[in-house]
C-alpha positions in Angstrom: -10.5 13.6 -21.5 -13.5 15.6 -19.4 -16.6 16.7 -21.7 -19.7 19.2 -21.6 -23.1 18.3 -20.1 -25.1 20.4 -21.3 -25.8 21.6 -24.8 -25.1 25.3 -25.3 -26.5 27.3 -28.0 -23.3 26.9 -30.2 -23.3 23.1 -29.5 -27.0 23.1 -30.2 -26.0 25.2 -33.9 -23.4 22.5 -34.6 -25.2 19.5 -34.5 -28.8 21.3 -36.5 -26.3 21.8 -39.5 -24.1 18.2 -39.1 -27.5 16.7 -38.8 -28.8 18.0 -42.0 -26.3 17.3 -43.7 -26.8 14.1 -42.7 -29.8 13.6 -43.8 -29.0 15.4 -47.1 -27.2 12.6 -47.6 -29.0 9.4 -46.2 -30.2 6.5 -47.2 -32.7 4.4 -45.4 -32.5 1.3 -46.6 -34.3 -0.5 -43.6 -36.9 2.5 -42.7 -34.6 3.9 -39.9 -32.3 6.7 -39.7 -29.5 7.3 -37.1 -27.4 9.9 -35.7 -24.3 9.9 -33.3 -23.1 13.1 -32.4 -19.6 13.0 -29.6 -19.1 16.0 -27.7 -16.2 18.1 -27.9 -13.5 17.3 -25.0 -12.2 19.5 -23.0 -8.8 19.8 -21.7 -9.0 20.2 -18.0 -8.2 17.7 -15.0 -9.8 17.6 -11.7 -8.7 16.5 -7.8 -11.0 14.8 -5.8 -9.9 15.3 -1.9 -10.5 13.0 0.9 -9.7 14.5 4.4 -8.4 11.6 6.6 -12.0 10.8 8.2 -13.8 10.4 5.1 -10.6 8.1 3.5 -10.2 6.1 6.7 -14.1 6.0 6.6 -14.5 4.3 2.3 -11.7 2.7 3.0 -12.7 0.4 5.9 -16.1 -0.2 4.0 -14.5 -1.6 1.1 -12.2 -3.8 3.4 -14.4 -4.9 6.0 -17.4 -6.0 3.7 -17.2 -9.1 2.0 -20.6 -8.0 0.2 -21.3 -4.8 -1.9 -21.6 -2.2 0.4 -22.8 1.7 -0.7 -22.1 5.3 1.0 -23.4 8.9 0.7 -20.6 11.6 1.4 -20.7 15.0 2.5 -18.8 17.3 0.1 -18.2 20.2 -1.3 -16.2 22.9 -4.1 -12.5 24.4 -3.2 -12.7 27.6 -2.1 -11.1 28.7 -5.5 -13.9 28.6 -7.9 -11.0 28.9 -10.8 -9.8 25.0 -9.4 -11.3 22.2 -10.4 -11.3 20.4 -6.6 -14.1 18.4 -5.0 -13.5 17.8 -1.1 -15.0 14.9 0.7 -15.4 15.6 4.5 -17.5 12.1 5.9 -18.8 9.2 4.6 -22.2 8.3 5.9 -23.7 4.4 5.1 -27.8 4.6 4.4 -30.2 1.9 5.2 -29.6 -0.7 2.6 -29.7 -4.9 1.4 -27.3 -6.1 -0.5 -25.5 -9.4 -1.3 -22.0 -10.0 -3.0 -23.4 -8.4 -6.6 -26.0 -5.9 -5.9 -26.6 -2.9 -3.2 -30.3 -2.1 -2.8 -31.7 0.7 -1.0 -34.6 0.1 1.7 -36.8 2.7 0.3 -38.7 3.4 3.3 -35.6 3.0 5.7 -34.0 5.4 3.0 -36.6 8.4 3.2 -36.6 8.1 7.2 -33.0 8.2 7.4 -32.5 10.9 4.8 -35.1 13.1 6.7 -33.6 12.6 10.1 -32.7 15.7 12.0 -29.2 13.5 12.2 -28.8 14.9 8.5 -29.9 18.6 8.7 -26.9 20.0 9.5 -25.1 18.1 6.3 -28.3 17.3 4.1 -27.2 20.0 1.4 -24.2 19.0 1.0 -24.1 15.3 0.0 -22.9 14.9 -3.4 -21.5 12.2 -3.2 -22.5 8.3 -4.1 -20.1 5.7 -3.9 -20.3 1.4 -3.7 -17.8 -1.2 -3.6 -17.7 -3.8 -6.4 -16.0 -6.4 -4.1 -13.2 -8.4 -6.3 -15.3 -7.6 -9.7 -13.9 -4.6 -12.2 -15.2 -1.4 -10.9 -17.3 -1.1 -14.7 -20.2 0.3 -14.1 -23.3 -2.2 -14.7 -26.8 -1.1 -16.3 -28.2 -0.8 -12.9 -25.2 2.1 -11.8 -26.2 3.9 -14.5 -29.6 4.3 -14.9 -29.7 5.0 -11.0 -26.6 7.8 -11.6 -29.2 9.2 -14.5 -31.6 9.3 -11.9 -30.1 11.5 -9.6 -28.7 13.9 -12.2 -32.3 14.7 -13.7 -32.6 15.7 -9.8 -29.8 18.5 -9.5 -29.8 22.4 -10.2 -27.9 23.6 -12.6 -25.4 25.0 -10.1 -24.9 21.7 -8.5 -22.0 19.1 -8.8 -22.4 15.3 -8.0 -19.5 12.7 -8.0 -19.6 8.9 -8.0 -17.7 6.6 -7.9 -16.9 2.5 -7.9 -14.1 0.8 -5.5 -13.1 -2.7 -5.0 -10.2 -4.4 -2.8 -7.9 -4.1 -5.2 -8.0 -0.7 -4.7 -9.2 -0.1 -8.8 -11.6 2.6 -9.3 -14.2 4.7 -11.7 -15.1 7.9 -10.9 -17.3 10.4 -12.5 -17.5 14.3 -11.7 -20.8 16.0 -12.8 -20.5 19.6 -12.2 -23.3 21.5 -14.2 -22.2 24.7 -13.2 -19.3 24.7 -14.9 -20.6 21.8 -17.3 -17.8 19.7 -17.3 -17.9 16.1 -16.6 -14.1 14.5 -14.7 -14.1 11.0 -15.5 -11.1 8.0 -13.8 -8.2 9.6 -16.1 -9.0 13.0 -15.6 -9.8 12.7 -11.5 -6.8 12.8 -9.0 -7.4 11.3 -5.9 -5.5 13.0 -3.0 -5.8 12.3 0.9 -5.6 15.8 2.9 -3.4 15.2 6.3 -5.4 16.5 9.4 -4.1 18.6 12.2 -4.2 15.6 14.7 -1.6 13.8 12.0 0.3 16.7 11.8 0.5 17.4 15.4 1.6 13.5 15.9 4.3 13.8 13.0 6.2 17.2 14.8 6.2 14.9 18.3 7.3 12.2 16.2 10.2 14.1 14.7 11.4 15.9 18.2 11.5 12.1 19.8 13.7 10.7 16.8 17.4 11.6 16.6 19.3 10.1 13.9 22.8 8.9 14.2 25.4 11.0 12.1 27.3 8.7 9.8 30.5 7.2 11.4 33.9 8.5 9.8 36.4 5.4 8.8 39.5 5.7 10.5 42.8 5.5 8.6 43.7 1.8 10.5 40.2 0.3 9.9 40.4 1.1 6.3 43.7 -0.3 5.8 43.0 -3.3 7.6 39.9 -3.8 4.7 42.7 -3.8 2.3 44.6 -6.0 3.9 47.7 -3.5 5.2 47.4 -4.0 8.2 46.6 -6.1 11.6 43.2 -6.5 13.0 41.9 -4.9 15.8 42.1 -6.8 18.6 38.8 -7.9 20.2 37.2 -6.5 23.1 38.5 -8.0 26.5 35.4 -9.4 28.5 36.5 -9.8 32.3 36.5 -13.4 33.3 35.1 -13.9 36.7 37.5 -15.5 39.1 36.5 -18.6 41.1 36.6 -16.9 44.3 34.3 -14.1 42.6 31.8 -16.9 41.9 32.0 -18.5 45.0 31.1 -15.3 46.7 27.6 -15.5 45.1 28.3 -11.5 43.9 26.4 -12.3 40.4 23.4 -13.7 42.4 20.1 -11.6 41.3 19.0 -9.9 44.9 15.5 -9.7 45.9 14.2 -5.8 44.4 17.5 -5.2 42.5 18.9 -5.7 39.2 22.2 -7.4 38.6 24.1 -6.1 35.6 27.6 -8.3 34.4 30.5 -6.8 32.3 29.2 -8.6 29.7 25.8 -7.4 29.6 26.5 -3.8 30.4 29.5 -4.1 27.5 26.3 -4.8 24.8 24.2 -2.1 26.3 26.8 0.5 25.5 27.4 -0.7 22.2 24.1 0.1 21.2 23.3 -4.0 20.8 19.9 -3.0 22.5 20.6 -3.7 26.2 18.6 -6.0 28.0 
C-alpha cells in the first residue's frame, strides 16, 4: 500500500512518545540501542499514463538494447488535482555508458545535454527516470537507490518524481514520489495505462467505415434436415465442361493486355473463395 514521505507534526508526536517508551524499557546489552519506526499506509492507488509516443518510445528501448539502457521523461500531474494521475508525454535517452548490468551517466556529456537549448522548452518538466534491467528481476540494486535518494534531496516540496525499472519480460517496479501530496505509489499501487492519440483514433473510424461484417447466414429447413439425416443432399454445383470444339478454337487462350476468366474460376470468385 502507498505511504507518507514526509514527517508531519502528528507523525513527528507519535514516534517522540513510541520512542520513549522504548527506551523506558530497554536494555543494552551490547552498548547499542535501536529503533524501527514503519509509517502508516495509506489507502490510495495511483495511474501512471503513457501517451502512445512516450510508450512506443520505453518500449523500443527496452527491446532494441541488449545492454541496460536509461531514459529521462517529460511528465506531468492530471489536470484534476483530487486524481492521483502522472502523464508521460516523451521519453528522451541522455548521454550515457553502460554494459549488460550497469547504466552510467557521462557526467560531462550529461550537464551539456541537460543545458542544451534542445531541453528548454521541456527542462521543468522531467520527472521522470527510468532503465531497463535486461532479462534480470526489475529489484532495484544498491546503486538505484542511493542515485533515486539523490535526486529526491534535489526536489521542492511541491514536486513529484517517478521511477521506474523494466526488463523484456515486460516485469516492472515503479515508485511515485509526490511531496506535495506526500504520498509515495509503489508497483501494486501504480496502474499503468497507454492513452490512444488522435492519429490512432482517426485510423480506427477509417478502419471501421472500410470493414463490413457479414450478417450470420439463416439455415434453411432442407439443409438442416439433410444434417439429420432426413433428407437428400444437395446436389453439387454443375461446372460447364468445355467441348472439344470449344478447345480447339483456342477461346481459353490468355490474349495479349486481356484477362481470361473460365466458369470455373469466376464460379470461386462469387463464392467468396477469394477470387484470383
Amino acid at each position: 500500500m502507498s505511504r507518507i514521505i514526509k514527517l508531519n507534526d502528528t507523525c513527528k508526536e507519535e514516534i517522540l512518545k513510541d520512542f520513549g517508551n522504548m527506551l523506558s524499557k530497554a536494555k543494552a546489552e551490547d552498548g547499542k540501542i535501536s529503533y524501527t519506526k514503519i509509517l502508516n499506509y495509506v489507502n490510495r492507488k495511483a495511474k501512471l499514463r503513457f501517451t502512445e509516443l512516450a510508450w512506443t518510445k520505453m518500449q523500443a528501448l527496452i527491446r532494441d538494447f541488449s545492454t541496460e539502457v536509461g531514459w529521462h521523461g517529460v511528465a506531468k500531474r492530471s489536470e484534476d488535482p483530487n486524481k492521483d494521475e502522472y502523464i508521460i508525454e516523451d521519453i528522451l535517452v541522455y548521454p550515457q555508458v553502460v554494459d549488460g548490468t550497469n547504466v552510467n551517466t557521462d557526467q560531462q556529456a550529461y550537464n551539456q545535454w541537460l543545458f542544451s537549448d534542445e531541453l528548454d522548452p521541456v527542462f521543468n518538466h522531467i520527472r521522470f527516470h527510468g532503465h531497463s534491467h535486461v532479462n534480470m528481476s526489475t529489484t532495484p540494486s544498491s546503486v538505484d537507490t542511493s542515485h533515486w535518494g539523490g535526486i529526491l534531496e534535489t526536489l521542492l516540496d511541491d514536486m513529484f518524481y517517478i521511477f521506474a525499472i523494466w526488463n523484456k519480460r515486460n516485469e516492472k517496479t515503479i515508485k511515485i514520489y509526490d511531496l506535495k501530496k506526500n504520498i509515495l505509489f509503489e508497483t501494486s499501487d501504480i496502474t499503468v495505462e497507454i492513452i490512444a492519440d488522435d492519429t490512432t483514433e482517426k485510423f480506427m473510424e477509417k478502419a471501421k467505415s472500410m470493414v463490413v461484417e457479414r450478417p450470420p447466414v439463416a439455415t434453411s429447413y432442407k439443409s438442416s434436415a439433410y444434417q439429420k439425416g432426413t433428407s437428400k443432399p444437395p446436389a453439387s454445383p454443375v461446372v460447364p465442361v468445355k467441348s472439344a470444339a470449344d478447345k480447339k478454337s483456342g477461346k481459353d487462350k490468355k490474349r495479349k493486355g486481356k484477362r481470361v476468366v473460365t466458369n470455373k474460376q469466376m464460379s470461386i470468385y462469387n463464392d467468396g473463395l477469394g477470387g484470383w
